[in-house]
Structures are given as structure tokens and as C-alpha cells.
C-alpha positions in Angstrom: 0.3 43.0 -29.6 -1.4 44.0 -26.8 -3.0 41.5 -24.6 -5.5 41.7 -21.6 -6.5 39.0 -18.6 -9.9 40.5 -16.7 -10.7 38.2 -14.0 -14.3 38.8 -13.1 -15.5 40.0 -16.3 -18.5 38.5 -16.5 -20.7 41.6 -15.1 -20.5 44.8 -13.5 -16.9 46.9 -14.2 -15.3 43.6 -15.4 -17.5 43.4 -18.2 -17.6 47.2 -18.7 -13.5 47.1 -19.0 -13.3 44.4 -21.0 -15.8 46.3 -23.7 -13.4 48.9 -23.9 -10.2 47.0 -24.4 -11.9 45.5 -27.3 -12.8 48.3 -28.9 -9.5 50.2 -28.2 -7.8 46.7 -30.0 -6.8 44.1 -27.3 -7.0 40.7 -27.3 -8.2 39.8 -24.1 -8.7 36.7 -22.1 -11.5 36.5 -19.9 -12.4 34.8 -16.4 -15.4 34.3 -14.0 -17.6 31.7 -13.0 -20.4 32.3 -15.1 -19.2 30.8 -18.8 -22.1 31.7 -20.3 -21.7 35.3 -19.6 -18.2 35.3 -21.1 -19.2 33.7 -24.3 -21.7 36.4 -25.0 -18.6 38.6 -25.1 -16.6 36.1 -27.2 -19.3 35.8 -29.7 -19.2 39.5 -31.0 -15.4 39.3 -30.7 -14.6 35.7 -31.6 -10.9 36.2 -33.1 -10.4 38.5 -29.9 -11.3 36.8 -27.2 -10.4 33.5 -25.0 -12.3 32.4 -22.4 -12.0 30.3 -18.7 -14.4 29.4 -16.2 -12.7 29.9 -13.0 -13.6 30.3 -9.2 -10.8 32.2 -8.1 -11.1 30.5 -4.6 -10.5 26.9 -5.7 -7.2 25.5 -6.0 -7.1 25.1 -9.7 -7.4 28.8 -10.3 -3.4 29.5 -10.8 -3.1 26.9 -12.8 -6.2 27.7 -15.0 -4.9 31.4 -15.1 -1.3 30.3 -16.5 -3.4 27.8 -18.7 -4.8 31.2 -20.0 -2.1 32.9 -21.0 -0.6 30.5 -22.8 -3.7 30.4 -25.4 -2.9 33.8 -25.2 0.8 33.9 -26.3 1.6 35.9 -23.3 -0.2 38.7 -21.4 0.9 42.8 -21.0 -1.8 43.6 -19.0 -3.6 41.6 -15.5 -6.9 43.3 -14.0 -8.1 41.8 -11.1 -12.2 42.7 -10.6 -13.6 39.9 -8.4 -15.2 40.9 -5.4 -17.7 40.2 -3.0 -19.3 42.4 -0.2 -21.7 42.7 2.1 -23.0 44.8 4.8 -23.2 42.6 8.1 -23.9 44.1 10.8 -24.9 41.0 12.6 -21.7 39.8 12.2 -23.2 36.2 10.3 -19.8 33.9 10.6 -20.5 32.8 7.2 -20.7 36.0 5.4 -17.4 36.5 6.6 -15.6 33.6 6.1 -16.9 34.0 2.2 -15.6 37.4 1.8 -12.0 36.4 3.2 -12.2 33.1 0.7 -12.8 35.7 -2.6 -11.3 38.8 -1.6 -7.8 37.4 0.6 -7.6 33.6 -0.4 -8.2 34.5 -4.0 -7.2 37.6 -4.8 -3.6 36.9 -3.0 -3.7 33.6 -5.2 -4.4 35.0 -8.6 -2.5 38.1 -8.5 1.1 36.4 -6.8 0.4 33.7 -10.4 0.8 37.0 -12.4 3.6 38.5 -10.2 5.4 35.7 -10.6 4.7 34.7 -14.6 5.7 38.6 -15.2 8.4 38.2 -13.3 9.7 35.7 -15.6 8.3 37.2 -19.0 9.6 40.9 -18.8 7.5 42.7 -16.6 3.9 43.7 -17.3 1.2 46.0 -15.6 -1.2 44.6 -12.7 -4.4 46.3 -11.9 -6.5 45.7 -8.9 -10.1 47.1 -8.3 -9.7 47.6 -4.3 -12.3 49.8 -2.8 -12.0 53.5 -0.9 -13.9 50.8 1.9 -10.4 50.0 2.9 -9.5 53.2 4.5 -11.0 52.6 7.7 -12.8 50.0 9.5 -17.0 49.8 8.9 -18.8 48.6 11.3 -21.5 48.3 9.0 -19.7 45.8 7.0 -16.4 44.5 8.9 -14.7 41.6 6.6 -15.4 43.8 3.9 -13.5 47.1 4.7 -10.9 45.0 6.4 -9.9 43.1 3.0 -10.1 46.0 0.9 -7.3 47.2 3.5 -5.8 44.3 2.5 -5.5 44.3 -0.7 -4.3 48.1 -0.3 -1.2 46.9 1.5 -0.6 44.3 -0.5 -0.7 45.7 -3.9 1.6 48.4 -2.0 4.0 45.7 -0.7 4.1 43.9 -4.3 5.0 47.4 -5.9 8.1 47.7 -3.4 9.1 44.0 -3.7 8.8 44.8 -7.3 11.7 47.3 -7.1 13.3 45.8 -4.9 14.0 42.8 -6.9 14.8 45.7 -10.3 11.6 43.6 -11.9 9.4 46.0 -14.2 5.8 45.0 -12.9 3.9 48.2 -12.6 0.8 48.5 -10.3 -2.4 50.6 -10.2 -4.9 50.1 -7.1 -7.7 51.4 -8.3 -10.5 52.9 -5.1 -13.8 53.3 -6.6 -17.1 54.3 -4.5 -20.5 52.9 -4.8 -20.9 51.7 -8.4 -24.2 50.7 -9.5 -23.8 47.0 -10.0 -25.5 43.4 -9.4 -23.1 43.9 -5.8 -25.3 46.3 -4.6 -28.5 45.3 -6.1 -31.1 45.0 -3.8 -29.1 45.9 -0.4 -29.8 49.4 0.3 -30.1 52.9 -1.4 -25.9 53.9 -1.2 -25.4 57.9 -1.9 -23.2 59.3 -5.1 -23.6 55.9 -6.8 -21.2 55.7 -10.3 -22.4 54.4 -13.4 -20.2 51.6 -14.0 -20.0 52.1 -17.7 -17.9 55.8 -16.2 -15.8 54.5 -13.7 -14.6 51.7 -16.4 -13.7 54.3 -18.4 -11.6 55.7 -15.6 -10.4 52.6 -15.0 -8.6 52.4 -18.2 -7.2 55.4 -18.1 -5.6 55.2 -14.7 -4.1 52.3 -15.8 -2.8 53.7 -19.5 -1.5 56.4 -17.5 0.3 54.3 -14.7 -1.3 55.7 -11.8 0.0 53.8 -8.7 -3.3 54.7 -6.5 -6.6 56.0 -8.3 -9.7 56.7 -6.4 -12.9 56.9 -8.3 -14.1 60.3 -8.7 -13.4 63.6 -6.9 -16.4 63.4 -4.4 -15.0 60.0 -3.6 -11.3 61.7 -3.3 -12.9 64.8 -1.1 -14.3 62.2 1.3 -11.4 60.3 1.4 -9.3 63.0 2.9 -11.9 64.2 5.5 -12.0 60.4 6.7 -8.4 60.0 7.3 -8.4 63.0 9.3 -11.1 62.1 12.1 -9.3 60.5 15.1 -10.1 56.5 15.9 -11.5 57.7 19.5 -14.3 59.8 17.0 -14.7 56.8 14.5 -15.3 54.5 16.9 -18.9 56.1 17.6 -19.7 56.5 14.4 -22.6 54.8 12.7 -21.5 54.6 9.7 -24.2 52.6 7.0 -26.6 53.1 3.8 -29.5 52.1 5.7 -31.3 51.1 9.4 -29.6 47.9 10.3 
């Protein structure tokens, strides 16, 4: 049987992923804060669907993830999709410290729980939405781009310690762009902004097709390239932003 945990599936390309898994078959379990959200999904899937209200920066998350899986019977699948970011250019302490609290403290959290129940249940497949904001540092948005960066290298260093320990864990970081969600609502107009429903849909089939890095779409991967390319001494004086800050 295939089964699916979506962590942040309440809205945006959580909700969109977990749409398609159900209609491709999977029983999934779903996480996020908002419980009411997730029972809308559960109620036009009720033999299909488990739910848990988590905040995947409390303690109790790991403990509410494995409490998960077992009214699951087990899990093949892990996709991590909680995320906050924000542009601040101010550099507002708190803004900050938030961002490292959901996208260091609680990503690392919830996805070392699944590393290390896979680890022990024969292996599984672990996919993280990252962002292509972790290729270089933004000055428009600093804790932002800098965790993304982290979670890069960290889903990189899982993959090796993976192999390295002959486990059979397979990862897919998945880089999307701008994607038209409640994120960004509100914060700016952002340029070749994805549908979310679309890059779901690529989401899923990265992760069918066991892609180890997947940026989201070709304009995304063009742009990509170009930025790796310009020297720091260059980036450094760039203004780099979606609107005047």
C-alpha cells in the first residue's frame, strides 16, 4: 500500500500535493497547524486520510509525527512543505529569529524523525520543498535565503550519510521559484510567478522519478545557472528585490 506524510498541507503546494496523491491512490497523513483546513481534506477522503495538528517548532512535533505513522501502519513516502519567508530588509530581529524556528529548528526536527523511523523500517523516500533562494545570499531577505541554503546542504549531507550507512532512504530537494501562494500574498508583485496547482504537479513527478535535485521550471533552471556564475565581489552590489524597500 502506498502511504504519504505531507507536513504543511494545509494550503499552498502542500495542499496541492496532497490532492494529487489521493487521486493517484495514497493514503496519506496530513500535518499543519490549522486542523480545520486538514479536515476539509479528510472529509472528501475519509477512509484515506489521517490527520494531526502540529507546529513543527514545538517540541512535541517528533513525537506527534511518529504518533502519525503509526495510525498509518507505516509510511513510504515523507514530504516536508512548511515554510516561512519574508523579505526584511530592515533586518527586524524577530522576523528572523521566526524563520530560523520553522525553517532550521523544525525542518531539522521533523525530517531527522523520518530519517531515523526509515532507517529502522526499510528505507523510504524523503522530499523536501527547499527554495532556488538558497543559491546565494539576498539581501533583500537574509534568514530566508540563508536557511533555504540550509536545508540544501542538509538534505545533501542526509543523502551521503544515507549511503554511507548502506540505508535505502532516497531524497529529492525540490527548488521551486515564486509560486502564487498565501506566502507571498500581499508582499510585492514577484516576476515568473507558478501556479501552485503546476509546480505540485512537478513535484510529484520529481519525486516518482527519484530526482535527487529538482528546480521548478526551466526559466527558474536558466536563472539558476547565470547566478552561480557572477563573482561574490559583483553580488555584493547587487540590489537584488521584487519591490522598493
Amino acid at each position: 500500500m502506498k502511504r504519504a506524510i505531507i507536513i504543511g498541507a494545509s494550503s499552498g503546494i502542500g495542499r496541492e500535493v496532497s490532492k494529487i496523491l489521493l487521486a493517484e491512490g495514497w493514503n496519506i497523513g496530513i500535518a499543519a497547524r490549522r486542523e480545520d483546513k486538514l479536515l476539509e481534506i479528510k472529509e472528501l477522503n475519509p477512509g484515506m486520510v489521517e490527520v494531526c495538528a502540529m507546529d513543527v517548532t514545538k517540541r512535541d512535533a517528533p513525537g506527534k509525527l511518529l504518533d502519525l505513522v503509526g495510525r498509518m501502519g507505516g509510511v513510504n513516502l515523507f514530504i516536508y512543505c512548511s515554510g516561512v519567508g519574508h523579505q526584511n530588509p530592515r533586518l527586524d530581529l524577530d522576523t528572523e529569529l521566526s524563520t530560523v524556528d520553522v525553517n532550521v529548528f523544525g525542518f531539522t526536527q521533523m525530517v531527522d524523525t523520518m530519517f531515523n523511523y526509515m532507517a529502522d523500517n526499510l528505507g523510504g523516500d524523503i522530499a523536501v520543498i527547499s527554495s532556488i533562494a538558497g543559491t546565494k545570499g539576498l539581501g533583500a531577505a537574509p534568514c530566508y535565503s540563508a536557511s533555504k541554503a540550509y536545508q540544501n546542504n542538509y538534505i545533501q549531507a542526509l543523502e551521503q550519510l544515507s549511503n554511507m550507512r548502506h540505508l535505502h532512504i532516497r531524497f529529492t530537494d525540490i527548488r521551486p521559484g515564486f509560486v502564487d501562494t498565501p506566502l507571498l500574498s500581499g508582499s510585492g508583485h514577484y516576476p515568473m510567478l507558478m501556479d501552485k496547482k503546476y509546480v505540485a504537479r512537478q513535484i510529484v513527478k520529481a519525486v516518482k522519478a527519484h530526482r535527487h535535485v529538482k528546480i521548478i521550471d526551466w526559466r527558474y533552471s536558466i536563472m539558476v545557472f547565470f547566478w552561480r556564475l557572477i563573482p561574490r565581489r559583483v553580488w555584493r552590489k547587487m540590489n537584488v528585490t521584487n519591490k522598493k524597500i
